[in-house]
N, C-alpha and C positions, 0 to 999 in steps of 0.2 A: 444477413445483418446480425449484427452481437450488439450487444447494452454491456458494458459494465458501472458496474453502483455499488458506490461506498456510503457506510454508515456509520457511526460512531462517534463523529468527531462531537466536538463542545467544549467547555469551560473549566479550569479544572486549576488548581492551587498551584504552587511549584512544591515537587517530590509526591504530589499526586501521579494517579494510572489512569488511562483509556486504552480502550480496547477497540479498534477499527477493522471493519469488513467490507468485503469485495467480492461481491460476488461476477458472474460472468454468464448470461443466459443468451439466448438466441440457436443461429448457426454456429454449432460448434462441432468439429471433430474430434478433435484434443486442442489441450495446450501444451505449450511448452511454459517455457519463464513468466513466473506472476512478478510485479514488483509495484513497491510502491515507490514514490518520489513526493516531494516538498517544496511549494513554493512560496517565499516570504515576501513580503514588499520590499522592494529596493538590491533583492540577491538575486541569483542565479539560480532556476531550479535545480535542486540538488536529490541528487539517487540514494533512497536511505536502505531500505532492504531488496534482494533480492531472492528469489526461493524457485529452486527448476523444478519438471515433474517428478524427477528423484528426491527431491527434497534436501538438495543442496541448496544451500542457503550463503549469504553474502551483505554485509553489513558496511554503508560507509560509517569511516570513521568517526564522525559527532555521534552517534548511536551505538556505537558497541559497547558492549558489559548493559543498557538500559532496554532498548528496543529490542523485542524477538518476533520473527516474520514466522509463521506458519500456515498449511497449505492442507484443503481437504479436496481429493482430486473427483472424488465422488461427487462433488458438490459443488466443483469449479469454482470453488470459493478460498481466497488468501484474506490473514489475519492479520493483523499488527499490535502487539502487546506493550505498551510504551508504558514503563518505570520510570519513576525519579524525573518528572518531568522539566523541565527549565524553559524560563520566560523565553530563550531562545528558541524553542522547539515548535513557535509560536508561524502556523505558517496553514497554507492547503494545504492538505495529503489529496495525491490524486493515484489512483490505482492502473496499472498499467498491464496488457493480457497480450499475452503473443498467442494469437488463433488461426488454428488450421482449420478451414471450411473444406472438407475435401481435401483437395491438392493445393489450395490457395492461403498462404501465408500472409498473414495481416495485422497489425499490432491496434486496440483498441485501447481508448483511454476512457477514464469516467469523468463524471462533473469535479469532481472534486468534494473534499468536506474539511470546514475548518477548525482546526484544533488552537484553542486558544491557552497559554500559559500567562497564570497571574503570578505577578513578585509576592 
């Protein structure tokens, strides 16, 4: 079994910053790809960053140049550095973990944490 938990999120200005974490504990062998994703009311959950064990990294487009994703592999734990925030940014984050138990491939999700933008 694997937990992942995100912290960070809350309340915060527009062109304010948070800073969100994810961690990953249980059965773990490795991972591979950390990522997080965003869901708003009434949209589609949308894919904002992604970061591999190499630390290639992948950003949709509403987020690039503001959001930066980073990864401590020691620690099984991915970040999310959100700049220049906008009312629009305004949604869960939910952390997402591709984990090998052994030989067995499985993607774990977290509760989620809400990040709120005010105009």
């Amino acid at each position: 079994q694997v937990q992942v938990t995100e912290s960070g999120g809350g309340f915060v200005q527009a062109g304010g910053s948070l800073k969100l974490s994810c961690a990953a504990s249980g059965s773990i062998f490795s991972i591979s790809a950390m990522a997080w994703h965003r869901h708003a009311p009434g949209k589609q959950r949308e894919l904002v960053a992604t970061c591999t064990s190499g630390g290639r990294t992948g950003y949709g487009n509403s987020v690039k140049g503001r959001f930066t994703i980073s990864r401590d592999n020691a620690k099984n734990t991915v970040y999310l550095q959100m700049n220049s925030l906008k009312p629009e940014d305004t949604a869960v984050y939910y952390c997402n973990a591709g984990v090998y138990s052994g030989r067995v491939y499985s993607d774990w999700w977290g509760q989620g944490t809400q990040v709120t933008v005010s105009s």
